[in-house]
C-alpha positions as a Markdown table, in Angstrom:
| # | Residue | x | y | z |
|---|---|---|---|---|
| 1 | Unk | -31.4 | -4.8 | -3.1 |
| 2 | Unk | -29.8 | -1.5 | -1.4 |
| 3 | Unk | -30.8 | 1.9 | -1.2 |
| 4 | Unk | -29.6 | 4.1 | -3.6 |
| 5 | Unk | -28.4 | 7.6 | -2.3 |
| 6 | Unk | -27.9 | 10.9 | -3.9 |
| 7 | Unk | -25.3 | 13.1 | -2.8 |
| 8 | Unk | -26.6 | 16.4 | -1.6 |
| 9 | Unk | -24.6 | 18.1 | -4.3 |
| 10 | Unk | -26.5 | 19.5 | -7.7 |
| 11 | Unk | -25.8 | 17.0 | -10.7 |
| 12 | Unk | -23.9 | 14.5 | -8.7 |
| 13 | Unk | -24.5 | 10.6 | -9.7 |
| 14 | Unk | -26.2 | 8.6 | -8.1 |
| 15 | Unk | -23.9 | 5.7 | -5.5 |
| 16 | Unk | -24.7 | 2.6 | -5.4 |
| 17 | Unk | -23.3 | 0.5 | -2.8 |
| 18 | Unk | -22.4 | -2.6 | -5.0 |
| 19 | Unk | -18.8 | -3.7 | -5.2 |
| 20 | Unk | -16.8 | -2.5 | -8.2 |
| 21 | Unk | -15.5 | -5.0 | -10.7 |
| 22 | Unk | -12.1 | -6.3 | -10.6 |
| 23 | Unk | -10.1 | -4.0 | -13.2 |
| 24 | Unk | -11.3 | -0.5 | -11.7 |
| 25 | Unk | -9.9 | -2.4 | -8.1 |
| 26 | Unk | -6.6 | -3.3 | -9.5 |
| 27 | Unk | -6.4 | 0.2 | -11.2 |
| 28 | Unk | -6.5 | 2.0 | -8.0 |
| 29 | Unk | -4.3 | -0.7 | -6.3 |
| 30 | Unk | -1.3 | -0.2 | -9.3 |
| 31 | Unk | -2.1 | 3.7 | -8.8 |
| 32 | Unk | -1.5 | 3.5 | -5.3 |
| 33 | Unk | 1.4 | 1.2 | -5.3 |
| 34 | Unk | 3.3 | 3.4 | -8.0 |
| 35 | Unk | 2.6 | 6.7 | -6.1 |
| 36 | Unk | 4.2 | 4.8 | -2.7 |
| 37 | Unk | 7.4 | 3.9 | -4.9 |
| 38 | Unk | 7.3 | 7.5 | -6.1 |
| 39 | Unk | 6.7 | 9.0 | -2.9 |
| 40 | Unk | 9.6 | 6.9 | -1.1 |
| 41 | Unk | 12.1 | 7.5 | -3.8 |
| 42 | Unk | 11.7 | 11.3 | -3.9 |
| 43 | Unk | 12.1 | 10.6 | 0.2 |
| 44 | Unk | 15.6 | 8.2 | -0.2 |
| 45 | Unk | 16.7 | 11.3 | -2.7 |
| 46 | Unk | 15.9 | 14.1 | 0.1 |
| 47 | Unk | 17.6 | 11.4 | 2.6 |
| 48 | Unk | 20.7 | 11.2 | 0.9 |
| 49 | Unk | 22.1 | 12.8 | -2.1 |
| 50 | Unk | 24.9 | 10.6 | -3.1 |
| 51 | Unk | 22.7 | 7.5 | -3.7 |
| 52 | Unk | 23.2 | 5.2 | -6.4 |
| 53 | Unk | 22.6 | 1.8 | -7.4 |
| 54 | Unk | 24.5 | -0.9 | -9.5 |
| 55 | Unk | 21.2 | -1.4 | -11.3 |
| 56 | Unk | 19.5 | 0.6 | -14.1 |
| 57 | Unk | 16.8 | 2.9 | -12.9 |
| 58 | Unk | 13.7 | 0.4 | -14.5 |
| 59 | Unk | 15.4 | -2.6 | -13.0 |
| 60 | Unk | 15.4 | -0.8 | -9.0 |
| 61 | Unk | 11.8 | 0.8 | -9.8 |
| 62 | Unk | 10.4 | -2.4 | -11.1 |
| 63 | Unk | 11.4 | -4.7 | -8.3 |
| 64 | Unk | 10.4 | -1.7 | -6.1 |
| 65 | Unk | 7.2 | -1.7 | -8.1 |
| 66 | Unk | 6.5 | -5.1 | -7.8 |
| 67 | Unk | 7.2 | -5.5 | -4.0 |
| 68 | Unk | 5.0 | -2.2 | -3.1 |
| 69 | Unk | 2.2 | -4.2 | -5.2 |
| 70 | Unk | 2.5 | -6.6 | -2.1 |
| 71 | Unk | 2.7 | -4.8 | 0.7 |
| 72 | Unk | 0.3 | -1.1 | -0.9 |
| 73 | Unk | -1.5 | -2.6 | -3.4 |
| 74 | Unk | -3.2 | -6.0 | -1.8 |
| 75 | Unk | -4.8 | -4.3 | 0.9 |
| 76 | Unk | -6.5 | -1.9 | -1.3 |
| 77 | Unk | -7.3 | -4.2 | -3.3 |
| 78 | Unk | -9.0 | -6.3 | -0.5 |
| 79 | Unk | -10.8 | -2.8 | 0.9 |
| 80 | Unk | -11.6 | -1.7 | -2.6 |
| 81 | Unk | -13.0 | -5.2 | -3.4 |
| 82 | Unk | -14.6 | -6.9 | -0.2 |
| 83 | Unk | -14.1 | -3.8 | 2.1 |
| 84 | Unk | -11.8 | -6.0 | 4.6 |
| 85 | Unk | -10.2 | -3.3 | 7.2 |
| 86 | Unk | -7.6 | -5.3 | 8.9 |
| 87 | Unk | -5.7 | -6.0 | 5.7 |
| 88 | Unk | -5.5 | -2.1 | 5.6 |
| 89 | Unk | -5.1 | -1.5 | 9.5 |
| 90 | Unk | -2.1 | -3.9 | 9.4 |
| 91 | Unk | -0.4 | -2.1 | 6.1 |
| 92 | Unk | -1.3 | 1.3 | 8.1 |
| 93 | Unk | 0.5 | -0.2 | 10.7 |
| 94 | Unk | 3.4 | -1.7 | 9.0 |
| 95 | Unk | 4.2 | 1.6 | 6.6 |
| 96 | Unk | 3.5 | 3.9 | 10.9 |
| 97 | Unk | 6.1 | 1.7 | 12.6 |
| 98 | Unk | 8.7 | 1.9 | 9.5 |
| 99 | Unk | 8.6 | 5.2 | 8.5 |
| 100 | Unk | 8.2 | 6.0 | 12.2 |
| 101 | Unk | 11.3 | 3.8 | 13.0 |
| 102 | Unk | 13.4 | 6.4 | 10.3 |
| 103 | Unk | 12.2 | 9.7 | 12.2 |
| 104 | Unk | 12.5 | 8.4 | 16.0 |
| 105 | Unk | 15.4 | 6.5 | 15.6 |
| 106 | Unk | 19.0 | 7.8 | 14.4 |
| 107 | Unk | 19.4 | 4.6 | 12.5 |
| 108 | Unk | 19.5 | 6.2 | 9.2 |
| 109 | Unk | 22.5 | 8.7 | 8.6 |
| 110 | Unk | 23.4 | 9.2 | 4.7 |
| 111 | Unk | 25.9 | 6.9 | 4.9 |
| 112 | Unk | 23.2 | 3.8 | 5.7 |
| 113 | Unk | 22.9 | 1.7 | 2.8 |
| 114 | Unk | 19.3 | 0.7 | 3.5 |
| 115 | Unk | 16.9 | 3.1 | 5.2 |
| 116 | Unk | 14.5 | 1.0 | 7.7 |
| 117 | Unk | 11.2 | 1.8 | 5.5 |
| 118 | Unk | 12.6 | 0.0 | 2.7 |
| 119 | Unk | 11.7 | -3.2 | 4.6 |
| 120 | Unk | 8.1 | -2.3 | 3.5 |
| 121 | Unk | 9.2 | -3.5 | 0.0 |
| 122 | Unk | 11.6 | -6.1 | 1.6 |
| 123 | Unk | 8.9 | -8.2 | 3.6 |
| 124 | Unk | 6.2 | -8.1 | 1.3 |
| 125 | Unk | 5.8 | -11.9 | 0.8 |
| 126 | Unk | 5.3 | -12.0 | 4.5 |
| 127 | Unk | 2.8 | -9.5 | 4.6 |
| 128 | Unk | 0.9 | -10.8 | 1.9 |
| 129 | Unk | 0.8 | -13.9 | 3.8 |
| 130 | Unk | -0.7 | -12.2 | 6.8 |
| 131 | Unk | -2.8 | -9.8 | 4.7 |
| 132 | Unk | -4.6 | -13.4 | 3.3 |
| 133 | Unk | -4.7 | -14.6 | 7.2 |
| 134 | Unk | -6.2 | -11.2 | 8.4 |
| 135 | Unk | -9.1 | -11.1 | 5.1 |
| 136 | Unk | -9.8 | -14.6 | 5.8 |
| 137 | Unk | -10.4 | -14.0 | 9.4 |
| 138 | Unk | -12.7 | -11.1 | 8.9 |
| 139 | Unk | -14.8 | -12.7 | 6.1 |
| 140 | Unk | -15.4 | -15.4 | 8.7 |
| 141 | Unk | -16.6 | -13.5 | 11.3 |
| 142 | Unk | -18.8 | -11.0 | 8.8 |
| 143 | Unk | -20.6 | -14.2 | 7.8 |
| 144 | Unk | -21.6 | -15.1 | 10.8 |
């Protein structure tokens, strides 16, 4: 069994260091994927002012929903579950270098159609796939 510690702070709980159950994880996953899709929307708006779509609003936040939940919401998942960093070093990395490509870069101009960072949502399956390599690859070599 762990240690128990108290935070120094009057009334605080006690933390344990067990892992939290599965619907808390996926709560916090969902919360974080959603306040991506936010944040990069109110972004895209800033970007541009004359976007549209050809879909309805729910139809372009859903997919977008669904996609972040790939790429956001899988490695906090794995952290908040197993607490597996290279699943979150690699999204870190993936969200620095496109985001990163949109302010070095003058690929974007309001007349772009796609903004680089929207291949965070675009590539998910593939990231997925390497978030399940990476998670695999550390649980190995923590169980040695």
């Amino acid at each position: 069994m762990r240690p128990q510690y108290r935070l120094s702070l009057p009334g605080a709980a006690v933390i344990s260091h067990r892992k939290r159950n599965w619907p808390f994880t996926i709560l916090i996953a969902v919360g974080t994927s959603v306040g991506y899709v936010a944040a990069v929307r109110v972004y895209t708006l800033l970007l541009a002012t004359d976007v549209s779509s050809s879909y309805p609003i729910w139809r372009n936040v859903g997919l977008l929903l669904l996609l972040a939940f790939g790429t956001v919401g899988v490695p906090v998942a794995l952290f908040g579950r197993y607490r597996l960093l290279s699943p979150l070093g690699l999204f870190l990395g993936i969200v620095l270098f496109w985001h990163g490509l949109v302010r070095v870069t003058s690929w974007t101009s309001p007349a772009e159609a796609v903004p680089p960072f929207l291949f965070v949502f675009l590539l998910a399956p593939l990231y997925v796939a390497a978030y399940g390599s990476l998670a695999g690859i550390e649980r190995r070599i923590r169980s040695r």
